[in-house]
BAMIVO-556172 format. One record per residue (C-alpha): residue in one letter; x, y, z. Coordinates in steps of 0.02 Angstrom, whole numbers, plus 50000, padded with zeros to 5 digits. Layout:
AXYZ;...
% end
This chain:
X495854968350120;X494694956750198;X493034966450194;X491834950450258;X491084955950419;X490664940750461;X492474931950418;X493344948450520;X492364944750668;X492844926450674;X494614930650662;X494254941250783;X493594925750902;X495094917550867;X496204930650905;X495344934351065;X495484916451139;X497324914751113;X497404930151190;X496474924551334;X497184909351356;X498774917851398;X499524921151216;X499954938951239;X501294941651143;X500654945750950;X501884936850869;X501484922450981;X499744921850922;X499854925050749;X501164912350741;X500054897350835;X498704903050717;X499754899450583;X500334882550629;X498334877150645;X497834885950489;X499204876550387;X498694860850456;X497084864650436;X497414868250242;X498634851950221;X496954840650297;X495894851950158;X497034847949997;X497044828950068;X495254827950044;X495344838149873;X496724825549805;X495394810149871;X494024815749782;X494894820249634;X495784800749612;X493924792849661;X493304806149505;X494634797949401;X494474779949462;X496214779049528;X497044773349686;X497334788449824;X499204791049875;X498914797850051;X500434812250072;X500024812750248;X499694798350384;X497884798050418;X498234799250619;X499204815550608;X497594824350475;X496584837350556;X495084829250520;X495494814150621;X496214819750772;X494954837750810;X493594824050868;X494684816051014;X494144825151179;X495364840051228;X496454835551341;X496934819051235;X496864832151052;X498244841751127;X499164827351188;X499044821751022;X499544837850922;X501054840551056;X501694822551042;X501104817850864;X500474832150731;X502024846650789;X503444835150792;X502934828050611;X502634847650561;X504444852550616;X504894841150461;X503394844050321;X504224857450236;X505144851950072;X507034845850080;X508154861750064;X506584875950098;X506694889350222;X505034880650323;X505934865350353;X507464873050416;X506544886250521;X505204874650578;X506644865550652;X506674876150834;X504744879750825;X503634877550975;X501754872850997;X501304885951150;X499544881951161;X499294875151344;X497534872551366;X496494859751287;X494894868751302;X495754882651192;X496434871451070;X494944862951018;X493864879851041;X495194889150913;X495014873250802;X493314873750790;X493304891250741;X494684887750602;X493414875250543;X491984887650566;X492944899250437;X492894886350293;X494444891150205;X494244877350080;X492714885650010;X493494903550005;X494204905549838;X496474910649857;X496184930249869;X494964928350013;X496174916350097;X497584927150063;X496534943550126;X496134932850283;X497954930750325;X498394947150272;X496864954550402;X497774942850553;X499364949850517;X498824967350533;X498654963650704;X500514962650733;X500354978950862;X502104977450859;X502244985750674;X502985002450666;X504604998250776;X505985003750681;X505135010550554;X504524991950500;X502724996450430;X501514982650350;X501204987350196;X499364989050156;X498974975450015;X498254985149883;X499854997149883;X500954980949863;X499824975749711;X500004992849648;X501744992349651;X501734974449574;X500664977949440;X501854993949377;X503214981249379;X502584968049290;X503584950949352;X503754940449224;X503644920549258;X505534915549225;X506314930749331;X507074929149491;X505844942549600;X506564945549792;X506294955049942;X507704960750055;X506784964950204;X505244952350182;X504384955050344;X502814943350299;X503384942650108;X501854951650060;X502584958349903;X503134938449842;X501344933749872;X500534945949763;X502094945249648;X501444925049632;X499924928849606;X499954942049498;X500864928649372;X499674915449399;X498394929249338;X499294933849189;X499574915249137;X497884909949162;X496114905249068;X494644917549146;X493434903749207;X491614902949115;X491114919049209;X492674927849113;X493444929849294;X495124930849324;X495924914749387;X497524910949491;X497744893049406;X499264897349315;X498674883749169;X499504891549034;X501324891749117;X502464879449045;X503234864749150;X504754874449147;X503994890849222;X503074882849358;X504534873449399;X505484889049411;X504174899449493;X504074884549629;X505844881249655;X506884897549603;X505664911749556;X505504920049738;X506984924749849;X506594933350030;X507744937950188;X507424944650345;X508524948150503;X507034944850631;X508234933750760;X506934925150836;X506454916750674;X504664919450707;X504324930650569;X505274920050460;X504154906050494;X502664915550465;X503254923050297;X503844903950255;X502014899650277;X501184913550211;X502154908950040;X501674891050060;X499954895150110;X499884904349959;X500524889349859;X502314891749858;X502944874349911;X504674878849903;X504854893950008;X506664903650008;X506604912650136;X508254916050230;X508964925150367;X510064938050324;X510374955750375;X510484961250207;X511354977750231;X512714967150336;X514624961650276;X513764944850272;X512674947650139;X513864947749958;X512274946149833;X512654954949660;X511664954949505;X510564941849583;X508864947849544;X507914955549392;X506384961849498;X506664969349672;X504924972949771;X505144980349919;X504764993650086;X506254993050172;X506154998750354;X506295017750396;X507475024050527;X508095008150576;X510265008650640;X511325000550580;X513224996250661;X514545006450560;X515714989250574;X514414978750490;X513754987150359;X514414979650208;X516124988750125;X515114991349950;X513954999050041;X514315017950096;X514725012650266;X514825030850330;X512975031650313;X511535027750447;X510095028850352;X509355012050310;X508365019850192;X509835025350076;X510855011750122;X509504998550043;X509475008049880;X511305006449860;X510904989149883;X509334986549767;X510524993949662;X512104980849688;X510854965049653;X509994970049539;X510594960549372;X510784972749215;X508984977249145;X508124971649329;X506804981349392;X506404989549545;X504804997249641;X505375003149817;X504395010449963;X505385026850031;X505085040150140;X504795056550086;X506575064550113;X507425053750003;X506755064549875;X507105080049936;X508505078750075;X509595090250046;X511225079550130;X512605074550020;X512175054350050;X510325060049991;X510765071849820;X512215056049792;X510855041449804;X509915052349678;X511095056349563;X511855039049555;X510085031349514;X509655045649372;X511445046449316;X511875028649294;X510225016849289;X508505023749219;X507355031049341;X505585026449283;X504395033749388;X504045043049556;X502245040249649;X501935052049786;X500835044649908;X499845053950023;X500335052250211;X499055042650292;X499415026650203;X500295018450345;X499165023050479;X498675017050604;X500465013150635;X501295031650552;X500795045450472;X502485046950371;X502255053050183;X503185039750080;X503475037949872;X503525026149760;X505295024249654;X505245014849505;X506985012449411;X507865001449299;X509574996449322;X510685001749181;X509765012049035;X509915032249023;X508575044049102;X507955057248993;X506205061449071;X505375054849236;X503595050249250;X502635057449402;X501195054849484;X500375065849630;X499095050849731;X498145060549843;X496885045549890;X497095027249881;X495455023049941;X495475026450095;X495325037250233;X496815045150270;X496495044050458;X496725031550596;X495035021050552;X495655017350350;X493855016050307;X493625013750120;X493205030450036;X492455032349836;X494055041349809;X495485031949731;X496855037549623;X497735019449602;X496695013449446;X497195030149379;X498975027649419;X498955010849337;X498095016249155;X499435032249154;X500715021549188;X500395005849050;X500095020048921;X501215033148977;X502385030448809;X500605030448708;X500405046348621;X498495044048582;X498125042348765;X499175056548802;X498415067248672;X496495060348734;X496765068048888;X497595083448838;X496115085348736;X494965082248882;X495975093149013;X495775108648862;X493815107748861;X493585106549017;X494365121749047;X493525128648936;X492045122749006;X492425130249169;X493225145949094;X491295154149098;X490915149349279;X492525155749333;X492275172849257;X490535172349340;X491215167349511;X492165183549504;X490785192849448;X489675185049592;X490955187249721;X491415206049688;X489405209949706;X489205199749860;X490605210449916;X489655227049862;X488015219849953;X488795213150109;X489395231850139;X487865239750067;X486765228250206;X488015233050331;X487735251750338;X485815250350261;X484145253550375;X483535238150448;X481865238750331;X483105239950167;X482395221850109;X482945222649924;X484845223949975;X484635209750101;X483565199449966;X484985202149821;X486155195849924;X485265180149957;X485055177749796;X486795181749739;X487495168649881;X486305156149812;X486715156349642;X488845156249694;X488545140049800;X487605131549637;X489085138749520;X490165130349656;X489365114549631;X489365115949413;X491125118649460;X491695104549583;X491545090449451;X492575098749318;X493815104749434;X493905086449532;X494185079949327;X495685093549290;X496555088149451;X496385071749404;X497105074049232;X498565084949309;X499175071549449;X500065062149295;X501605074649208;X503235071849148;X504875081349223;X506385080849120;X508175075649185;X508675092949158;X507345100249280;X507975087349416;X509675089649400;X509405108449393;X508555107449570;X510085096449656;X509025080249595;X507545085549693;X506005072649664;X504725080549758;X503035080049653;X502525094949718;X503955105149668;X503635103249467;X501695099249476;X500695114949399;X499035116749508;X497985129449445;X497135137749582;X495315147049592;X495995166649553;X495525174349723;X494585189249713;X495085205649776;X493955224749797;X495145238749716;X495915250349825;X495105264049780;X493375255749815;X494005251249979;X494455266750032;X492745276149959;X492005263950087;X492875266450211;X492385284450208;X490645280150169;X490765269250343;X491585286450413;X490225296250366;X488655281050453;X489805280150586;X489895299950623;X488045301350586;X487575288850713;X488935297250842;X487765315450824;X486185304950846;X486885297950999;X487495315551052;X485805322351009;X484875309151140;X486025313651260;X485725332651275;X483785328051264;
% end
């Protein structure tokens, strides 16, 4: 998430003047952007490849012509840059992408819609103004990723962005390996291939001399970064006008995937005869979406309209034995109570092993929906005998329109359950620490009760009591002070028990006993405050007692009246 203020508001700048300059379709922006940036980054490794042969005392090897570079052609005056760009620098960009890739055949149709000069070299100079060379690859990537977010469109047919730090969640748990073959089958901007890359380049490099992590990948083999170039990533999308197929095409090559396969394909469709094709699926596949009954692909219950359940019986069908699979899905999947929804639920903990279930909270996807959504994590093949849960109730952030970032976060949590969920000394550590701090609490507890049945004496007592009666009024300041500090001795501990209780284990025969239900919230044990509550018998002496004032002050009345 790109959190530089400074970096937002130029993106900002740039987004406004294509706008302005009559750019008012989203897509259209983001995608002219795009074009600019990359050229911008092609002029940028030029210069790094220069300076790294005059370093080493050997000839350069220009890969581009020095007429169509960035830097050569931003200082001609506007009307000739664009003339340039149009007749020159697009027509050579149509063909840049490597032989066989998904940008060079995509790139093939694309169109330079900037009109003006004066916007050109204004957005150029505030590409330059941005210095993506001297951002290291995350801040690059988190710049993209902020542009993208303004794709207004999201949210039609249930096609959300995916906010970044859930995708790395979900990569993390899965753990992509350098010499698997990782897809997407609805890739949108093939967020979850980026991070996948990344998240391998991590693993496989040296931390540089500050011990940070790198994304250098200099301890893959040849082999593996041939493979991780050429074969590793695999995305489709059905997005017709082949604009978001060009931006997810560039996004990966942005990213440093030269190779980008990124195809269209409506995955779901007869067209579309993948099997055992993948050992890592990452995906959020869209929501609601129809589909044509006489398209949908005969392995595929074709009956059903549900994208949703349709793409799991997919995952499913390409996923090679022992693949992997984390998958976005709304809530009812795990509790609809159809027979395609128990089916899709059985099949996965009947016949593959389902891994784990993260229940997200349900402002994740705002702005664009407040649908609650879950995480399913399953491997094909392998038997289920227990399912790992976890309950995320923040992600940190707010949970509202705005997405501000908020101290809580449950996701570093979620990761350090999940990589020692089969460890029995970090299971027993925090069984250990959930049992004293209850019985740490216990005391307070017992004292809150005490507290709140005497507050509940008092608040009667100064109810019917003479306006001078100061020590009733005084004990139950007192007792209402000393309940809100218990409150706050308590919050911490009880914050630290909910914590420890959003992880638990539910066992196959629970699920299948509850028609295969996943719903964290039907097996989590949350152990509330015990409410307090006067006896009857108390309530009814003062009720009389209140009787009694109330007759009293009925004869006084009476009294002033005959007077």
């Amino acid at each position: 998430m790109l959190t530089d203020p400074e970096l937002r508001s130029q993106v900002d700048q740039i987004w406004d003047r294509l706008w302005s300059s009559g750019l008012s379709n989203p897509m259209d922006s983001i995608e002219q952007f795009s074009y600019l940036l990359f050229l911008k980054r092609l002029d940028d490794a030029e210069n790094q490849r220069e300076k790294q042969a005059k370093r080493r005392n050997k000839p350069f090897e220009p890969q581009i012509k020095p007429e169509l570079r960035w830097s050569h052609w931003i200082n001609f005056k506007a009307d000739e840059a664009l003339k340039h760009v149009r007749e020159e620098v697009f027509p050579w960009l149509r063909t840049a992408g490597t032989q066989g890739s998904s940008f060079e055949r995509y790139m093939q149709n694309a169109e330079f819609k900037i009109s003006k000069p004066g916007t050109l070299i204004e957005v150029c100079n505030l590409i330059d103004a941005l210095k993506i060379s001297g951002q290291n690859q995350d801040v690059q990537g988190d710049l993209y990723e902020y542009l993208l977010s303004k794709l207004n469109t999201a949210g039609r047919n249930g096609q959300f962005r995916t906010p970044r730090h859930i995708i790395r969640m979900m990569v993390q748990m899965v753990d992509p390996k350098p010499k698997e073959r990782i897809g997407d089958l609805a890739a949108g901007t093939c967020g979850f291939l980026v991070n996948a890359y990344e998240y391998i380049l991590e693993q496989h490099s040296e931390p540089d001399e500050q011990g940070k992590p790198q994304l250098i990948g200099d301890l893959l083999s040849d082999e593996e970064r041939e493979f991780l170039q050429t074969e590793a990533f695999t995305a489709y999308d059905n997005d017709s006008g082949m604009t978001m197929l060009r931006i997810g095409s560039m996004n990966l090559m942005l990213h440093g995937i030269k190779h980008p396969r990124f195809f269209y394909m409506d995955t779901l469709s007869k067209s579309f005869k993948d099997e055992k094709s993948l050992d890592v699926v990452l995906m959020n596949p869209p929501f609601k979406g129809k589909m044509d009954e006489s398209d949908i692909n005969p392995t595929l219950p074709t009956k059903c309209k549900k994208t949703e359940l349709l793409f799991l019986h997919l995952i499913e069908r390409v996923l090679d034995m022992g693949g992997r699979c984390a998958v976005i899905v709304p809530d009812g999947v795990l509790f609809g109570s159809s027979k395609q929804h128990q089916e899709i639920r059985k099949k996965i903990i009947e016949t593959h092993r389902l891994d784990g279930v993260v229940s997200m909270p349900s402002g994740v996807f705002k702005p664009y929906a407040g649908v609650s959504t879950a995480v399913l994590l399953f491997t094909r093949g392998g038997t289920t005998d227990k399912i790992w849960f976890y309950d995320m109730e923040h992600d940190g952030f707010s949970l509202d329109d705005k997405r501000q970032p908020v101290a809580e976060n449950d996701i570093p949590d979620i990761l350090t359950c999940w990589k020692n969920r089969f460890n029995p000394d970090f299971t027993t550590q925090r069984a250990e620490r959930l049992s004293e701090l209850k019985s740490e609490i216990a005391p307070m507890k017992a004292e809150r009760l005490i507290l709140l049945k005497e507050i509940n004496r008092l608040t009667f007592e100064n109810a019917i009591a003479p306006a001078d009666d100061e020590p009733t009024r005084l004990a139950l300041e007192g007792d209402r002070q000393r309940l809100a500090q218990l409150h706050e001795q308590m919050a911490p501990l009880q914050a630290e028990i909910n914590q420890l209780n959003r992880q638990f284990w539910v066992t196959k025969a629970q699920v299948k006993g509850n028609k295969y239900d996943l719903s964290a919230s039907r097996y989590r044990q949350i152990e509330q405050d015990e409410p307090y509550y006067e006896s009857p018998s108390v309530t009814l002496e003062r009720f009389l007692k209140l009787e009694h004032v109330m007759e009293e002050e009925m004869q006084e009345l009476m009294r002033y009246i005959e007077a």
